[in-house]
PDB file as gemmi writes it, atoms N, CA and C in Angstrom:
CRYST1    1.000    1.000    1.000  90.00  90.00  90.00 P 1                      
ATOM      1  N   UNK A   1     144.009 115.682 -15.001  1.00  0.00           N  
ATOM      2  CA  UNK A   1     144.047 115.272 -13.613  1.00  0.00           C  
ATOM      3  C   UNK A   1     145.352 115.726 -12.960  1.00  0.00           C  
ATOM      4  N   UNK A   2     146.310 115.832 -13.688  1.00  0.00           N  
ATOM      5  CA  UNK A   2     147.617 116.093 -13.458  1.00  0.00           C  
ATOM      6  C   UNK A   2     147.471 117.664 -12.833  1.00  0.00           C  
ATOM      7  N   UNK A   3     146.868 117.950 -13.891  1.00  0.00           N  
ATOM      8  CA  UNK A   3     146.712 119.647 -13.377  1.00  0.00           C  
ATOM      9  C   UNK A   3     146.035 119.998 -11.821  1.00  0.00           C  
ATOM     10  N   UNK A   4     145.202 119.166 -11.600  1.00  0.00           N  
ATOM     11  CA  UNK A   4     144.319 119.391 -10.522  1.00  0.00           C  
ATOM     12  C   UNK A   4     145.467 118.964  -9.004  1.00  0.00           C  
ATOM     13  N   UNK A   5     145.866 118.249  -9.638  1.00  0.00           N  
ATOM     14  CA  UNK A   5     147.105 117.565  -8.568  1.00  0.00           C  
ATOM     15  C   UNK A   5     148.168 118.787  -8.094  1.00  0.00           C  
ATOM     16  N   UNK A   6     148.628 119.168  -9.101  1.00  0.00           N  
ATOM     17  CA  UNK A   6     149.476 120.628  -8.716  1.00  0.00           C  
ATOM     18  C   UNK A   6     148.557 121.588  -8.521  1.00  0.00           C  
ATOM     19  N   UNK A   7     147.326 122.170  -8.839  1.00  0.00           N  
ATOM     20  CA  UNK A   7     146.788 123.129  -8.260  1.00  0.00           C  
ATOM     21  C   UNK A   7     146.789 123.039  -6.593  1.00  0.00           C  
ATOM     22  N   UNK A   8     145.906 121.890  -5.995  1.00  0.00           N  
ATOM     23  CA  UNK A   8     145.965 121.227  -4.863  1.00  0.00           C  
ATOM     24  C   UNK A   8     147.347 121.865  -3.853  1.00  0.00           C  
ATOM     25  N   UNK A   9     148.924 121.339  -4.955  1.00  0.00           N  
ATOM     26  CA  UNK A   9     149.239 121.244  -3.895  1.00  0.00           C  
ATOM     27  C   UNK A   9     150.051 122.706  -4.031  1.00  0.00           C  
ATOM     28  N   UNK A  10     150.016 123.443  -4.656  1.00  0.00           N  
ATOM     29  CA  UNK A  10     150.040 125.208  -4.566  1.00  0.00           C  
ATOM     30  C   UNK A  10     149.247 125.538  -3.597  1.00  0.00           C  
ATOM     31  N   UNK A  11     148.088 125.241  -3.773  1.00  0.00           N  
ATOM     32  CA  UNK A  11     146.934 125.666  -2.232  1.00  0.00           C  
ATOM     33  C   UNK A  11     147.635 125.245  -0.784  1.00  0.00           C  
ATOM     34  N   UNK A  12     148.041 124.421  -1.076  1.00  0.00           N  
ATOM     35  CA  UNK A  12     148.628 123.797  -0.129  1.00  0.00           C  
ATOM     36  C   UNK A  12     150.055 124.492   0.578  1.00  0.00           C  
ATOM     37  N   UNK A  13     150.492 124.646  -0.795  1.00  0.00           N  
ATOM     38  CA  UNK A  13     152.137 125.732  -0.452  1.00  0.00           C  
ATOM     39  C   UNK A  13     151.764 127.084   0.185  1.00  0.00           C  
ATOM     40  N   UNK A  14     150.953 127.671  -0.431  1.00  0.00           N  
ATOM     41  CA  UNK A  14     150.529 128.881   0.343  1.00  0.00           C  
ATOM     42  C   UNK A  14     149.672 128.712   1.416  1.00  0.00           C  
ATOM     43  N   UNK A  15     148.412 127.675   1.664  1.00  0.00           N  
ATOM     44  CA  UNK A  15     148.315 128.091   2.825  1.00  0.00           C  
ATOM     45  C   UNK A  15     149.164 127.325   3.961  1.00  0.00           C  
ATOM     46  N   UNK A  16     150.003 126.685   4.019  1.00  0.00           N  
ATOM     47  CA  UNK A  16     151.358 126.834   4.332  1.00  0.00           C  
ATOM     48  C   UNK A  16     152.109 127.873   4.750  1.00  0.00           C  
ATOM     49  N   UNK A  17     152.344 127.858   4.108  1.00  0.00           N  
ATOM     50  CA  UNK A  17     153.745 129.536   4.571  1.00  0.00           C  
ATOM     51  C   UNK A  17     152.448 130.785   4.971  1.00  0.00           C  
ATOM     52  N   UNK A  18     151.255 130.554   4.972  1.00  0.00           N  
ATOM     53  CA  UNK A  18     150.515 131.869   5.797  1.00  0.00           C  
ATOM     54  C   UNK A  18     149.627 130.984   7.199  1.00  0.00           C  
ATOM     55  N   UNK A  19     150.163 130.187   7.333  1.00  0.00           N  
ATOM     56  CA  UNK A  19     149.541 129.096   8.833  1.00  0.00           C  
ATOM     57  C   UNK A  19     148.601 128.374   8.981  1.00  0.00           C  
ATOM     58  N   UNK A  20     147.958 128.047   7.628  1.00  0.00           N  
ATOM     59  CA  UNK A  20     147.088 127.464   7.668  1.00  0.00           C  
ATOM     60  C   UNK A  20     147.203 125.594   7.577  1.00  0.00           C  
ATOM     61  N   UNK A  21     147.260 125.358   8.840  1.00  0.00           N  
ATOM     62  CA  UNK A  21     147.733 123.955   8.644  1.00  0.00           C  
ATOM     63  C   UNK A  21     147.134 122.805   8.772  1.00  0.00           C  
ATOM     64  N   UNK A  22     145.503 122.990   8.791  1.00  0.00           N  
ATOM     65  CA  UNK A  22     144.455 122.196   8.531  1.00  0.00           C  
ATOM     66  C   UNK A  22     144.001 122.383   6.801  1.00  0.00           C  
ATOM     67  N   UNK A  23     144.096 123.237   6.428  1.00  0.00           N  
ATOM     68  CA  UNK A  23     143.913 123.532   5.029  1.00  0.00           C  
ATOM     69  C   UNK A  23     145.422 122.840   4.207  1.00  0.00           C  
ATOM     70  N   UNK A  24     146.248 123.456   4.465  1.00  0.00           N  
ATOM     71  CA  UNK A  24     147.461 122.847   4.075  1.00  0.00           C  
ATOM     72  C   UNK A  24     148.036 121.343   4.079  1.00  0.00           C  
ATOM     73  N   UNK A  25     147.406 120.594   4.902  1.00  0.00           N  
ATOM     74  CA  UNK A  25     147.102 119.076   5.381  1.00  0.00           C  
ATOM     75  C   UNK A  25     146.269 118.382   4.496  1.00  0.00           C  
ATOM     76  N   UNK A  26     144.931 118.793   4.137  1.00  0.00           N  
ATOM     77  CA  UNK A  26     144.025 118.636   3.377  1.00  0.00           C  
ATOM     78  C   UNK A  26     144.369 118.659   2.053  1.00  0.00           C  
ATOM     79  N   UNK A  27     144.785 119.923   1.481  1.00  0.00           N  
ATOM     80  CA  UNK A  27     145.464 120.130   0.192  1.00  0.00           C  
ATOM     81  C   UNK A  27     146.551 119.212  -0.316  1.00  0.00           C  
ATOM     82  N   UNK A  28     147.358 118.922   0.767  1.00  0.00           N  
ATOM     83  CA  UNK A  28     148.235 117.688   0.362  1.00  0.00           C  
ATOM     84  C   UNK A  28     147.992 116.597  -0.022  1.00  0.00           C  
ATOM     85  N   UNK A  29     147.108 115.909   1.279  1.00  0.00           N  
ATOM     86  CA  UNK A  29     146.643 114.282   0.922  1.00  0.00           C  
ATOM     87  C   UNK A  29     145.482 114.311  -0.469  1.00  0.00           C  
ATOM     88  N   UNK A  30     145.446 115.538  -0.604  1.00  0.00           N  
ATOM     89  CA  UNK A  30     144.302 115.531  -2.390  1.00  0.00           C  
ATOM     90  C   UNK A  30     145.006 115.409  -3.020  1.00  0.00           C  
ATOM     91  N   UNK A  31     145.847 115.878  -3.218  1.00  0.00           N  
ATOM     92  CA  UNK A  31     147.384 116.265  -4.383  1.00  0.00           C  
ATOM     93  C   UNK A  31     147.919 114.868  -4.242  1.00  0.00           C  
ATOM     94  N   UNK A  32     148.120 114.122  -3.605  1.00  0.00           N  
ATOM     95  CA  UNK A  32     148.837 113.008  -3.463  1.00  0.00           C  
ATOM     96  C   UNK A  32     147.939 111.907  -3.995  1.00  0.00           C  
ATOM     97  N   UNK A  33     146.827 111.751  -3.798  1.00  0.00           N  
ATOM     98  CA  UNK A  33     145.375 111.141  -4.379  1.00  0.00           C  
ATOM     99  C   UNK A  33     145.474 111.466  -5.861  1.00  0.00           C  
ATOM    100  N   UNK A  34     145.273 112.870  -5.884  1.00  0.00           N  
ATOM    101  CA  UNK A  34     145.172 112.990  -7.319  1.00  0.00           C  
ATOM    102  C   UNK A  34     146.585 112.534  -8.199  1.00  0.00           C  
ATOM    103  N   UNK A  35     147.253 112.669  -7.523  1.00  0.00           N  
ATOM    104  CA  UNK A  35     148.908 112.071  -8.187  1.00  0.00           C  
ATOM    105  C   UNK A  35     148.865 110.682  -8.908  1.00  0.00           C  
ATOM    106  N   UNK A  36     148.615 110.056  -7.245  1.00  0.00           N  
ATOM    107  CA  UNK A  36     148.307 108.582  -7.566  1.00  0.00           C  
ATOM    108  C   UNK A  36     147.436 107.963  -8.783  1.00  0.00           C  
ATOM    109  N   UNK A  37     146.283 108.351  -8.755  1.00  0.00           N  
ATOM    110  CA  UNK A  37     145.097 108.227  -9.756  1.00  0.00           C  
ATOM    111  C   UNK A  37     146.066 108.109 -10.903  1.00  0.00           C  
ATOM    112  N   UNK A  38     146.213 109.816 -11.159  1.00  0.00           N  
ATOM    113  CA  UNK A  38     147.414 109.861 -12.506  1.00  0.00           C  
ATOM    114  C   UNK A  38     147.764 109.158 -13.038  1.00  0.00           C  
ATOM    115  N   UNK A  39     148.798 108.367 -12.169  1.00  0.00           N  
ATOM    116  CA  UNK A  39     150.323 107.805 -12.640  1.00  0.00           C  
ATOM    117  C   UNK A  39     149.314 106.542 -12.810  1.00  0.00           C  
ATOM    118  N   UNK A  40     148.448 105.627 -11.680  1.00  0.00           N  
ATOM    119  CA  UNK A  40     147.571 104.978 -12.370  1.00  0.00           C  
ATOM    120  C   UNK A  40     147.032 104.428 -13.756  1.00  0.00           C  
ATOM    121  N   UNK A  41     146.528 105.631 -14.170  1.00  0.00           N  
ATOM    122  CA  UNK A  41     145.345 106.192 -15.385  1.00  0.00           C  
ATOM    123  C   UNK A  41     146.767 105.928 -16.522  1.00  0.00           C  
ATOM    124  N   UNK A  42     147.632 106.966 -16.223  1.00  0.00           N  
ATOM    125  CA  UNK A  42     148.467 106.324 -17.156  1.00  0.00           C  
ATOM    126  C   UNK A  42     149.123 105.528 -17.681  1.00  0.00           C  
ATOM    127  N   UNK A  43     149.833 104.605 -16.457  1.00  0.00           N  
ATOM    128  CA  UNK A  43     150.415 103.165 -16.843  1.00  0.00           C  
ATOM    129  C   UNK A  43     149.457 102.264 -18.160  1.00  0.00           C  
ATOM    130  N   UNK A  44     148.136 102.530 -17.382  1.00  0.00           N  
ATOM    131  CA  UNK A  44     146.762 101.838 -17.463  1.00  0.00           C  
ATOM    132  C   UNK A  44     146.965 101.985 -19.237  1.00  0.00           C  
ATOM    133  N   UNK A  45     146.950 103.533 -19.655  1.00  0.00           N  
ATOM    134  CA  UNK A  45     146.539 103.834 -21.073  1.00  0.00           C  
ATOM    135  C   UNK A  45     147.771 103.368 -21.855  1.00  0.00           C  
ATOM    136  N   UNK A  46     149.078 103.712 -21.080  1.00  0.00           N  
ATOM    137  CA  UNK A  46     150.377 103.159 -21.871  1.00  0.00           C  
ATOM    138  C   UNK A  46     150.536 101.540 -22.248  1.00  0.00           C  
ATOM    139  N   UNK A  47     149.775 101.144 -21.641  1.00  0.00           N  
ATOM    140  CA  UNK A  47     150.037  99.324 -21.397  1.00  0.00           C  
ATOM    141  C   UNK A  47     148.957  98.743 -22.673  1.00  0.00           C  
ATOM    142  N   UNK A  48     147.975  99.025 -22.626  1.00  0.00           N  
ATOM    143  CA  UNK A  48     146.884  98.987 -23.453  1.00  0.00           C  
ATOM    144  C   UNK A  48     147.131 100.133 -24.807  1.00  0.00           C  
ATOM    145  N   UNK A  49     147.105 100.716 -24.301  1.00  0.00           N  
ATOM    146  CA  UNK A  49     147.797 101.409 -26.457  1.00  0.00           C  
ATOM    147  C   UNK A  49     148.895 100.155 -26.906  1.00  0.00           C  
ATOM    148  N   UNK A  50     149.743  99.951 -26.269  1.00  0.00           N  
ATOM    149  CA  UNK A  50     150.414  99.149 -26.723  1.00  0.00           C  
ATOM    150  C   UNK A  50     150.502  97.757 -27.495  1.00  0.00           C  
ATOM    151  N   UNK A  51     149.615  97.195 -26.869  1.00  0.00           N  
ATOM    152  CA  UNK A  51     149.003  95.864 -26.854  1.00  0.00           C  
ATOM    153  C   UNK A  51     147.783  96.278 -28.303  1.00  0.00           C  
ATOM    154  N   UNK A  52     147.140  97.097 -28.464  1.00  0.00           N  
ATOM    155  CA  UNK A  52     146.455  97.007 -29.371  1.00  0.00           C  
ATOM    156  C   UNK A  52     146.918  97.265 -30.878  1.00  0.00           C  
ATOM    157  N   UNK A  53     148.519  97.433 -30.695  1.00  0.00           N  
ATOM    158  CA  UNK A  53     148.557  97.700 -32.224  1.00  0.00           C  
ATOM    159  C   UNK A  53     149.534  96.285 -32.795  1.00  0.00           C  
TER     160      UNK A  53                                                      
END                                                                             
């Protein structure tokens, strides 16, 4: 998921710097979504591995 998060926001960097700033807008708030989820998903798995041993 992590990966998808930085792809996003590369799309985002370039169409950026070539003017695309409805695409570049879009690409962000995904990247930031997908970020979130992430850091989420992970607390989530770190907290619970823990607890089970």
């Amino acid at each position: 998921m992590l990966h998808y998060a930085i792809v996003f926001l590369v799309i985002a960097l370039i169409a950026g710097i070539l003017g695309f700033t409805g695409i570049a807008g879009s690409a962000v708030t995904i990247a930031k979504v997908l970020f979130v989820v992430f850091i989420i998903l992970f607390l989530v798995s770190l907290i619970s591995g823990r607890r089970s041993s």
